[in-house]
PDBQT receptor file of N, H, CA, C and O in Angstrom, charges set to zero:
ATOM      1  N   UNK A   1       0.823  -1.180   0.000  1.00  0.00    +0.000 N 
ATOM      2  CA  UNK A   1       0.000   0.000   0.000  1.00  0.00    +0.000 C 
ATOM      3  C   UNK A   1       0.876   1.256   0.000  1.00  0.00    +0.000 C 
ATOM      4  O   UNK A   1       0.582   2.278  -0.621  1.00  0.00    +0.000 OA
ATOM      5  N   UNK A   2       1.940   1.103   0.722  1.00  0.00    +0.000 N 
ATOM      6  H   UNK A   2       2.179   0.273   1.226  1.00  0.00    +0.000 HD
ATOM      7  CA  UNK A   2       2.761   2.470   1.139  1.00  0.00    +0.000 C 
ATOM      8  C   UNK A   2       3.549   2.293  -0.068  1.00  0.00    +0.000 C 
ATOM      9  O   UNK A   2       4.205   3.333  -0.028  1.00  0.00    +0.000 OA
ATOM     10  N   UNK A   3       3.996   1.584  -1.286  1.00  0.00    +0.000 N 
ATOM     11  H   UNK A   3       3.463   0.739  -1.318  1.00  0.00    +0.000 HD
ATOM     12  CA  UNK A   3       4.681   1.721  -2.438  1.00  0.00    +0.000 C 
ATOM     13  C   UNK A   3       3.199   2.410  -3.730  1.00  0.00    +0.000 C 
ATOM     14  O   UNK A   3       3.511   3.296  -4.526  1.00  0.00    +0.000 OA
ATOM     15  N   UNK A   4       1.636   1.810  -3.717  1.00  0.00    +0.000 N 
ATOM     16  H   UNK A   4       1.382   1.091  -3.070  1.00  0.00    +0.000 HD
ATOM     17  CA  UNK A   4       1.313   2.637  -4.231  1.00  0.00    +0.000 C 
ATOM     18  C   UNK A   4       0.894   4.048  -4.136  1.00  0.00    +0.000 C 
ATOM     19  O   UNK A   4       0.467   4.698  -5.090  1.00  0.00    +0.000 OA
ATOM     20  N   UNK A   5       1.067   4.565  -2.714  1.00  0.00    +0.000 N 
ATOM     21  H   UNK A   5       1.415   4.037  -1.939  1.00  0.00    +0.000 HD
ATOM     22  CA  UNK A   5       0.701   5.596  -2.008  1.00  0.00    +0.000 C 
ATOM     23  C   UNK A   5       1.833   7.066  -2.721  1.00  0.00    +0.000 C 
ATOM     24  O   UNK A   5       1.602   8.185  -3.181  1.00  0.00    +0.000 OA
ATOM     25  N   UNK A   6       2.977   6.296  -2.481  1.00  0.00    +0.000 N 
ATOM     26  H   UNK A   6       3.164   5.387  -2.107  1.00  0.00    +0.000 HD
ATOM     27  CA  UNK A   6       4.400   6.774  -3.139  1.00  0.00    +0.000 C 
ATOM     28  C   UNK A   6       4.273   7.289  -4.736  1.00  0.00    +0.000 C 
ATOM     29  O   UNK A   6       4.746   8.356  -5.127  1.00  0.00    +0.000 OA
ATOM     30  N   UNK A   7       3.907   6.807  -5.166  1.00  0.00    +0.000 N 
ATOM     31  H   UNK A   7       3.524   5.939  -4.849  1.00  0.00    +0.000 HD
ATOM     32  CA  UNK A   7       3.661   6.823  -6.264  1.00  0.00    +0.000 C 
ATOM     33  C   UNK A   7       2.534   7.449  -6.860  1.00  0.00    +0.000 C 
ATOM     34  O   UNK A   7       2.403   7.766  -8.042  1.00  0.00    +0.000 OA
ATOM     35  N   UNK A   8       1.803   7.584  -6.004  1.00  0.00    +0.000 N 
ATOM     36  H   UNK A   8       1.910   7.327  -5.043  1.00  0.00    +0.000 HD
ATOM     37  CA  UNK A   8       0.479   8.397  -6.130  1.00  0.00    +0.000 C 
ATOM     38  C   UNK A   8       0.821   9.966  -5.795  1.00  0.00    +0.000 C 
ATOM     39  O   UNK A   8       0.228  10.849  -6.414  1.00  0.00    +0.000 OA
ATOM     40  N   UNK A   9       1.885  10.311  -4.702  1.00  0.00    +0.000 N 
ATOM     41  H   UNK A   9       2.367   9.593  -4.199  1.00  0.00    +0.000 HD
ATOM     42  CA  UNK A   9       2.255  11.592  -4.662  1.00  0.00    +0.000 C 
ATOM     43  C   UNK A   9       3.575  11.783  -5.704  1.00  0.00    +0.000 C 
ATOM     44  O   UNK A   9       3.742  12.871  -6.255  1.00  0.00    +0.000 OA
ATOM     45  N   UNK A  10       4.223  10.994  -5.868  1.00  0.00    +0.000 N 
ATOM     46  H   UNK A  10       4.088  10.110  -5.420  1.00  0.00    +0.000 HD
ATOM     47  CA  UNK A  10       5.576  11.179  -6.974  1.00  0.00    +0.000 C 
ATOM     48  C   UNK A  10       4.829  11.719  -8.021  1.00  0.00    +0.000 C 
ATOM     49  O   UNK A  10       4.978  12.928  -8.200  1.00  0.00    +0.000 OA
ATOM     50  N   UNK A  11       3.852  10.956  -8.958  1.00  0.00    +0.000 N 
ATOM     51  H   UNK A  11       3.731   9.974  -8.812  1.00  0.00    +0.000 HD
ATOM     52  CA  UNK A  11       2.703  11.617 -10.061  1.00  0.00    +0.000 C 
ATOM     53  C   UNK A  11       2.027  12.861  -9.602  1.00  0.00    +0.000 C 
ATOM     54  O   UNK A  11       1.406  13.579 -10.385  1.00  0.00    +0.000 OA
ATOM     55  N   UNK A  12       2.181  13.186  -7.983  1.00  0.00    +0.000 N 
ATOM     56  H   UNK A  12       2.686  12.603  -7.346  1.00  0.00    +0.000 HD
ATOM     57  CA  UNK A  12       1.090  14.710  -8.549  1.00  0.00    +0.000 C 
ATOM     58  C   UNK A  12      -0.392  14.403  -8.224  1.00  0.00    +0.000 C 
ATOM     59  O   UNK A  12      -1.280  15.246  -8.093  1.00  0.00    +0.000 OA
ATOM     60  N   UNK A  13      -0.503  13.206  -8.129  1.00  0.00    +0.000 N 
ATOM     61  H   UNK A  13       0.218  12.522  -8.235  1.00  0.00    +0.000 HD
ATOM     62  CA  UNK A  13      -2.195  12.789  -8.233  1.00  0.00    +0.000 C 
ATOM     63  C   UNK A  13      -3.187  13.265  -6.809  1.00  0.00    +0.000 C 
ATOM     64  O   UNK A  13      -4.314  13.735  -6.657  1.00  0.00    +0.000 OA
ATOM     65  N   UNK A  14      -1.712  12.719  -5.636  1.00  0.00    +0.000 N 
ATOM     66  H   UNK A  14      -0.796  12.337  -5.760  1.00  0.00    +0.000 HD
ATOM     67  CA  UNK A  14      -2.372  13.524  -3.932  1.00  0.00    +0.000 C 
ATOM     68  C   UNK A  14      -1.444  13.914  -3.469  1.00  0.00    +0.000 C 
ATOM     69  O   UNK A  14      -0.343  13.749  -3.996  1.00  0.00    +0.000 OA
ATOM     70  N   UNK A  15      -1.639  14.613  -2.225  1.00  0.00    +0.000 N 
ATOM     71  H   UNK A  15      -2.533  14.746  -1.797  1.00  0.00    +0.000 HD
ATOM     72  CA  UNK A  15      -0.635  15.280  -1.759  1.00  0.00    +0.000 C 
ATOM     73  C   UNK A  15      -1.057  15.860  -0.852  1.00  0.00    +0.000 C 
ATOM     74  O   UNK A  15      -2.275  15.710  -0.759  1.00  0.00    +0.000 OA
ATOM     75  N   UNK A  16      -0.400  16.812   0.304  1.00  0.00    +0.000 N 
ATOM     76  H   UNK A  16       0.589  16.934   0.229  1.00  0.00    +0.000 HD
ATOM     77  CA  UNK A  16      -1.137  17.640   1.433  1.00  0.00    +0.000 C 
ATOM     78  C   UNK A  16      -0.015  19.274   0.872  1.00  0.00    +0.000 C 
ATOM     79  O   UNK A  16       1.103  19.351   0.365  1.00  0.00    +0.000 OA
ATOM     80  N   UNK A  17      -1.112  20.407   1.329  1.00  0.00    +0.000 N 
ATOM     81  H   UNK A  17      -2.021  20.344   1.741  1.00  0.00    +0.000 HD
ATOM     82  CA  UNK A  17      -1.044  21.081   0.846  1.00  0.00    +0.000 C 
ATOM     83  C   UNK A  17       0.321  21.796   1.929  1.00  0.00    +0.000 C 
ATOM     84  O   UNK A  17      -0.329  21.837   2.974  1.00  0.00    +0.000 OA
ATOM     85  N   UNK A  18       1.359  22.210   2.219  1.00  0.00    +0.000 N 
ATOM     86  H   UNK A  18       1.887  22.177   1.370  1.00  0.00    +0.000 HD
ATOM     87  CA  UNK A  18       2.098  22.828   3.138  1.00  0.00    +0.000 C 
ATOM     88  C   UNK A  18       1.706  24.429   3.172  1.00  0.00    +0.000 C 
ATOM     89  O   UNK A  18       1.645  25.189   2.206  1.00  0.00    +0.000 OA
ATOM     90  N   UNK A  19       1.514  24.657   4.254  1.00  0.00    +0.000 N 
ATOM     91  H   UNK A  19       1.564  24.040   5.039  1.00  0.00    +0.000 HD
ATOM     92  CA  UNK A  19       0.929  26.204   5.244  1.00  0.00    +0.000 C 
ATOM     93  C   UNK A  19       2.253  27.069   5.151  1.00  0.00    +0.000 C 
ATOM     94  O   UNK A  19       2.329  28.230   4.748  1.00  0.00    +0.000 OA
ATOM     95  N   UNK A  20       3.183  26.336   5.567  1.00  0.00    +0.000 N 
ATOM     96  H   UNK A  20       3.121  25.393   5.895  1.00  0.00    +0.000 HD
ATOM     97  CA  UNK A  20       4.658  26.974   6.260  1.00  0.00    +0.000 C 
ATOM     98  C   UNK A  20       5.681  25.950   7.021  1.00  0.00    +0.000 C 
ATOM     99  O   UNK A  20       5.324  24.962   7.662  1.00  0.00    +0.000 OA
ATOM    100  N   UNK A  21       7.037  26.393   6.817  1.00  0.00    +0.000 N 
ATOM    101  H   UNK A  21       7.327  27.195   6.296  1.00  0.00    +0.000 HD
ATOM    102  CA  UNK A  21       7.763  25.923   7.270  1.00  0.00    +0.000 C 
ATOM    103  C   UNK A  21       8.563  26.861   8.077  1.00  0.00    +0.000 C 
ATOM    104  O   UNK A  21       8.569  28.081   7.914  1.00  0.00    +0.000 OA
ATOM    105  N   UNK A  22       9.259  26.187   8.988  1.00  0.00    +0.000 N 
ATOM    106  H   UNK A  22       9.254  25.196   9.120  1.00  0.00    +0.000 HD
ATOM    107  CA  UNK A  22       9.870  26.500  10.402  1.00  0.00    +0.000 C 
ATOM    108  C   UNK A  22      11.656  25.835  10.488  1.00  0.00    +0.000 C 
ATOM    109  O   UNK A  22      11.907  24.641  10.654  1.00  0.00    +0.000 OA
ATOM    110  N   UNK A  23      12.673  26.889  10.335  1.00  0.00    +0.000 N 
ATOM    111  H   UNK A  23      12.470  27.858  10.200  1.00  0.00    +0.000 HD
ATOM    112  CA  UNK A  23      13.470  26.196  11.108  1.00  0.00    +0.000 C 
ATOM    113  C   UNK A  23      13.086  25.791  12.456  1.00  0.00    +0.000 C 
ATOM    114  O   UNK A  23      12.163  26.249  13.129  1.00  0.00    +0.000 OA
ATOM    115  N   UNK A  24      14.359  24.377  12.922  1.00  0.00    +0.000 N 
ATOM    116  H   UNK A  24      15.109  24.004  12.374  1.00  0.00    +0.000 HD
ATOM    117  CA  UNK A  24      13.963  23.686  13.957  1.00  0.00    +0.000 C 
ATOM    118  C   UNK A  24      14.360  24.987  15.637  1.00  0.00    +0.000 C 
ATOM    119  O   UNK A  24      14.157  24.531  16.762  1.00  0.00    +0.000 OA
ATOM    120  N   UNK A  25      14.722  25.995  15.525  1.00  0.00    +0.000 N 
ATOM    121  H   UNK A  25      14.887  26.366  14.611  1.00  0.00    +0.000 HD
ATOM    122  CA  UNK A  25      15.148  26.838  16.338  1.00  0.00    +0.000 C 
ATOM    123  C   UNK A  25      13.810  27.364  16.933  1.00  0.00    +0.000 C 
ATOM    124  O   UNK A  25      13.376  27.375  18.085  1.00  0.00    +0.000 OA
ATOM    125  N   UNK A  26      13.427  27.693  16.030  1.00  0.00    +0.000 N 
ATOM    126  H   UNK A  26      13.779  27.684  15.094  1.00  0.00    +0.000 HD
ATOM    127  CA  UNK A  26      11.552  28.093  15.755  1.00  0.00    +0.000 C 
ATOM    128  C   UNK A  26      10.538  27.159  16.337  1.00  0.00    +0.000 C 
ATOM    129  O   UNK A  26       9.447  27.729  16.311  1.00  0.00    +0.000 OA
ATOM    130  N   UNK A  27      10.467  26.239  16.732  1.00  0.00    +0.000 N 
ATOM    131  H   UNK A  27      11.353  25.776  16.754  1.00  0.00    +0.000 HD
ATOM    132  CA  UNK A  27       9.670  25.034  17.112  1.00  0.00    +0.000 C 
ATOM    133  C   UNK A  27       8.487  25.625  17.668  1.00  0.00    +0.000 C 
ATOM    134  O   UNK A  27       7.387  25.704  17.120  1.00  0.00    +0.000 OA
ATOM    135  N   UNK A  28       8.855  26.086  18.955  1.00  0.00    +0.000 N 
ATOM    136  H   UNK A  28       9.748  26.022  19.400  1.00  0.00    +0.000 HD
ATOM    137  CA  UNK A  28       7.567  26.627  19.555  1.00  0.00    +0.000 C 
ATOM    138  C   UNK A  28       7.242  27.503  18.875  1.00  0.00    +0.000 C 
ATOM    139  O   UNK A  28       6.100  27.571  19.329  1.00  0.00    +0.000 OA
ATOM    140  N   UNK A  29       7.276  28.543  17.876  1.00  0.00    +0.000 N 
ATOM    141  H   UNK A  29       8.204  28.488  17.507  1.00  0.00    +0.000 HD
ATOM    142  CA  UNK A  29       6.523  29.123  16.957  1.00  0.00    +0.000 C 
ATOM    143  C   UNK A  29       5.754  28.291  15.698  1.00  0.00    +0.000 C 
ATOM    144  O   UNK A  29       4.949  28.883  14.979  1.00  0.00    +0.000 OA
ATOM    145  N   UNK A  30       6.021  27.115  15.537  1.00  0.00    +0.000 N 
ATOM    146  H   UNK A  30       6.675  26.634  16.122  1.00  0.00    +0.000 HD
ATOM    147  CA  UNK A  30       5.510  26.071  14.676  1.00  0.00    +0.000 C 
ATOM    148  C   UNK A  30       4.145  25.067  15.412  1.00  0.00    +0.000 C 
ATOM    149  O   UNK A  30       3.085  24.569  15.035  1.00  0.00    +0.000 OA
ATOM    150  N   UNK A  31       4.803  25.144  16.424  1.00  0.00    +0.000 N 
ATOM    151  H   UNK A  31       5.665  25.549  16.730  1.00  0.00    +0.000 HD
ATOM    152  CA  UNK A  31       3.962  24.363  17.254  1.00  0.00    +0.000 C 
ATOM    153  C   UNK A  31       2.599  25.467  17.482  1.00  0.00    +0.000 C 
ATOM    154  O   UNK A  31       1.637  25.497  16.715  1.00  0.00    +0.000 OA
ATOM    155  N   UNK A  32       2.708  26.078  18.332  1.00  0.00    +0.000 N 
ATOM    156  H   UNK A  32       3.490  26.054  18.955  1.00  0.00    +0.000 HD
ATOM    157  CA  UNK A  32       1.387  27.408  18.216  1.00  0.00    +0.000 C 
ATOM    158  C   UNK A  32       0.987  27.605  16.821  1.00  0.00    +0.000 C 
ATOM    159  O   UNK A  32      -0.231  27.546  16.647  1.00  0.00    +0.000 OA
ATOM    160  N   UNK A  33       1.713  27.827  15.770  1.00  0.00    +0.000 N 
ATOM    161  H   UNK A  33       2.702  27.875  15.912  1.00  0.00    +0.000 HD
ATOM    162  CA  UNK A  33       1.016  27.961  14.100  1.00  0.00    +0.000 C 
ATOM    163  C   UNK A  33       0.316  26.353  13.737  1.00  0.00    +0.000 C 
ATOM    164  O   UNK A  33      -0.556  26.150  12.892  1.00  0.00    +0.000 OA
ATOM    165  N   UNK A  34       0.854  25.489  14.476  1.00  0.00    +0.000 N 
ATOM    166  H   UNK A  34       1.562  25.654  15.163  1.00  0.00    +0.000 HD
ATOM    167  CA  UNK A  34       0.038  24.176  13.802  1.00  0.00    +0.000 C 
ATOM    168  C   UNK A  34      -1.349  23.913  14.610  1.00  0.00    +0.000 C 
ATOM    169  O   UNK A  34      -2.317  23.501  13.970  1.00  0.00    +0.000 OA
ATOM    170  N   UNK A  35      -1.447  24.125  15.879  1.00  0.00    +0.000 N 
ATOM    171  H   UNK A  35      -0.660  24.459  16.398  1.00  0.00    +0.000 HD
ATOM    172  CA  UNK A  35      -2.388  24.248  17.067  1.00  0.00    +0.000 C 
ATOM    173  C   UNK A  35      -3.421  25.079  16.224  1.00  0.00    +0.000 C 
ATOM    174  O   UNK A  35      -4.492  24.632  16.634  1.00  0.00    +0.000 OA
ATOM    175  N   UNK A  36      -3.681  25.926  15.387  1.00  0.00    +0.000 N 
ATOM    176  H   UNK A  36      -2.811  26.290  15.054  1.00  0.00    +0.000 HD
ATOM    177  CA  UNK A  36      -4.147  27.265  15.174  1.00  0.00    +0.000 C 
ATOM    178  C   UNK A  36      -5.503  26.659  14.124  1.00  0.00    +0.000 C 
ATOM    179  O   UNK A  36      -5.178  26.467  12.952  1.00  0.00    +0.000 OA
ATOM    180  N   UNK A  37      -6.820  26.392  14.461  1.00  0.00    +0.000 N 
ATOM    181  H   UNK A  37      -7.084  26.548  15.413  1.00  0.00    +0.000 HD
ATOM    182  CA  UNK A  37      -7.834  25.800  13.832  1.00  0.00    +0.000 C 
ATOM    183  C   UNK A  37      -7.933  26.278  12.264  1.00  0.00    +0.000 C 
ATOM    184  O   UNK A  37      -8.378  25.477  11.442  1.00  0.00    +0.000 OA
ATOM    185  N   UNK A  38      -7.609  27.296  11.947  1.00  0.00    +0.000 N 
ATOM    186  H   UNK A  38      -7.248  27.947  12.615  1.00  0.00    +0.000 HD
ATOM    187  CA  UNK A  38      -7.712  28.216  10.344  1.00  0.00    +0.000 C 
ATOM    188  C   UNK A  38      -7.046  28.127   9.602  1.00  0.00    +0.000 C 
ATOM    189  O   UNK A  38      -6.839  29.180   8.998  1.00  0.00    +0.000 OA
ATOM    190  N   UNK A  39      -6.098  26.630   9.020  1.00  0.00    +0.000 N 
ATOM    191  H   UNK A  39      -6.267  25.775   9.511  1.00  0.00    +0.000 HD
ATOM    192  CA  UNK A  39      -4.876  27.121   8.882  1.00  0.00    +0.000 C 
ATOM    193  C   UNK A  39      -5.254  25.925   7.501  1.00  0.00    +0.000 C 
ATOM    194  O   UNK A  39      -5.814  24.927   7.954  1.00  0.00    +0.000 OA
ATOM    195  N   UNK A  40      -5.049  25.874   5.994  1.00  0.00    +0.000 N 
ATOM    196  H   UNK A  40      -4.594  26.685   5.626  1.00  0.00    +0.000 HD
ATOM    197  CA  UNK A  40      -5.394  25.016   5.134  1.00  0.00    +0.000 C 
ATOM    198  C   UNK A  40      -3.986  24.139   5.091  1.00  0.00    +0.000 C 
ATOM    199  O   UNK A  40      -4.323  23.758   3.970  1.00  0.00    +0.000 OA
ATOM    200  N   UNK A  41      -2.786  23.512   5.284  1.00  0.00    +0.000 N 
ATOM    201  H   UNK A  41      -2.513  23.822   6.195  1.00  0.00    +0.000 HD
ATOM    202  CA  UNK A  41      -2.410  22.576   5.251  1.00  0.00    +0.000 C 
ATOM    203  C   UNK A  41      -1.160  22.523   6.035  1.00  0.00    +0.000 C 
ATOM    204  O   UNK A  41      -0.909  23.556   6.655  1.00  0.00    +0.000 OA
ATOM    205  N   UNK A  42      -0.381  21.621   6.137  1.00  0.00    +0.000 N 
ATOM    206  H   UNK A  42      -0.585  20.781   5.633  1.00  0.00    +0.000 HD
ATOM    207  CA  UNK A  42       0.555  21.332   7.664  1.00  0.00    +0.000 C 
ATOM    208  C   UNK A  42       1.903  21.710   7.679  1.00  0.00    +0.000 C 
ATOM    209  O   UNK A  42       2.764  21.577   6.809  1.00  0.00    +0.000 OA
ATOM    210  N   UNK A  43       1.964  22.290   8.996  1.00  0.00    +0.000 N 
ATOM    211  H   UNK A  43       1.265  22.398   9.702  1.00  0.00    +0.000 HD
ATOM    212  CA  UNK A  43       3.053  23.030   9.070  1.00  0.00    +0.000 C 
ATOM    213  C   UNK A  43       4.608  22.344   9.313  1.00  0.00    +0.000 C 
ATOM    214  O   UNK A  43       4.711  21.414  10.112  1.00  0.00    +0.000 OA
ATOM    215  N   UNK A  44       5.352  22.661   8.858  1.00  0.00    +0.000 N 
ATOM    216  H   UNK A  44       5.268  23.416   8.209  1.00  0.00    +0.000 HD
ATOM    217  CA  UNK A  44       6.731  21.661   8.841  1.00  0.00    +0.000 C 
ATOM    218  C   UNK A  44       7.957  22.269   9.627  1.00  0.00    +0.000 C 
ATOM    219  O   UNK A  44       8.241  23.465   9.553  1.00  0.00    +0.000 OA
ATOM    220  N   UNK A  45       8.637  21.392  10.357  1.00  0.00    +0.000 N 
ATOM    221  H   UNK A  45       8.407  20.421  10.417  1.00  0.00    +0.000 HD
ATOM    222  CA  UNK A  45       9.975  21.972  10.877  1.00  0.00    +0.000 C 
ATOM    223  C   UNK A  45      10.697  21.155  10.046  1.00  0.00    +0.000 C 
ATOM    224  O   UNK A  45      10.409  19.993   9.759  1.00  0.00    +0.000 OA
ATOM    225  N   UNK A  46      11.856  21.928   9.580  1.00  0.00    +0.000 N 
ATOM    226  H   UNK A  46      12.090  22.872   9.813  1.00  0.00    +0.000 HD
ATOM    227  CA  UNK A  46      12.974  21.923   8.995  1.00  0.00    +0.000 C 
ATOM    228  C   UNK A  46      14.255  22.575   9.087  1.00  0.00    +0.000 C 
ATOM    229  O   UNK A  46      14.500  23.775   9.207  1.00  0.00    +0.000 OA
ATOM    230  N   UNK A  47      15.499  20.995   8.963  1.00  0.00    +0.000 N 
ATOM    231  H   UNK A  47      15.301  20.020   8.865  1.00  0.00    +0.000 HD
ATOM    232  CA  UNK A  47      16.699  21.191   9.804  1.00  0.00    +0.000 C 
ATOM    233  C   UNK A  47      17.081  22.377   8.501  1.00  0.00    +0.000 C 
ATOM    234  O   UNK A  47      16.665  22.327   7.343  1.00  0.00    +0.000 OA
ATOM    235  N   UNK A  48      17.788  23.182   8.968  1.00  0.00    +0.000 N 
ATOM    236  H   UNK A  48      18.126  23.223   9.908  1.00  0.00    +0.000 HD
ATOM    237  CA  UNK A  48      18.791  24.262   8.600  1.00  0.00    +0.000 C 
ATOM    238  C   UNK A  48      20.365  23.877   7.920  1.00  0.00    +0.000 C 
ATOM    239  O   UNK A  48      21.308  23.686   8.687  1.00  0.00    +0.000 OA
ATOM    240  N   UNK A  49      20.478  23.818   6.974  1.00  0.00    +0.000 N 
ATOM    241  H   UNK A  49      19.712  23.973   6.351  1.00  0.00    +0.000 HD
ATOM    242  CA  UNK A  49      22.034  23.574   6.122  1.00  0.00    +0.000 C 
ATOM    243  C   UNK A  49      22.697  24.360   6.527  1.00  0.00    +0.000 C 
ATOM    244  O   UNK A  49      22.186  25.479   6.480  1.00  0.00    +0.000 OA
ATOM    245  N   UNK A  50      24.102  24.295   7.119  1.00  0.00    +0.000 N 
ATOM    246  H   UNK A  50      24.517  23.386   7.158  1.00  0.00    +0.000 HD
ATOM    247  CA  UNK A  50      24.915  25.236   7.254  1.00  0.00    +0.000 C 
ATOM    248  C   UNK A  50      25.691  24.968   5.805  1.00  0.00    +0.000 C 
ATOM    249  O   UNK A  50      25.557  23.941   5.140  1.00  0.00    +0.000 OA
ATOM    250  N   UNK A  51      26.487  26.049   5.471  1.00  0.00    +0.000 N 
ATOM    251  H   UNK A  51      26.595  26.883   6.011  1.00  0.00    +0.000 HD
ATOM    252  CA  UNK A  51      27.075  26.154   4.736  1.00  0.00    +0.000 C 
ATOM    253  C   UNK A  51      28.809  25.274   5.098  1.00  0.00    +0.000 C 
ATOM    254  O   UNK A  51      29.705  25.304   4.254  1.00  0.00    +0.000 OA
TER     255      UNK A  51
């Protein structure tokens, strides 16, 4: 199921819509923005590349 699922978002066909993303420094500002009932799709933390 989870290989045709894969494949169903690789094509484009489903997907969830992303609101915003958060470096992980930010958390508790991600966390309160995901809590937040009005919000059309899910909010993401993401690690930071240093150079």
């Amino acid at each position: 199921m989870y290989t045709e699922l894969a494949g169903l978002v690789s094509e484009g066909v489903i997907g969830a819509e992303i609101t915003a993303t958060y470096p992980l420094e930010d958390f508790a500002k991600a966390i309160r923005h995901a809590q937040q009932t009005e919000r059309n799709g899910k909010v993401l933390i993401v690690p930071v590349t240093r150079p």
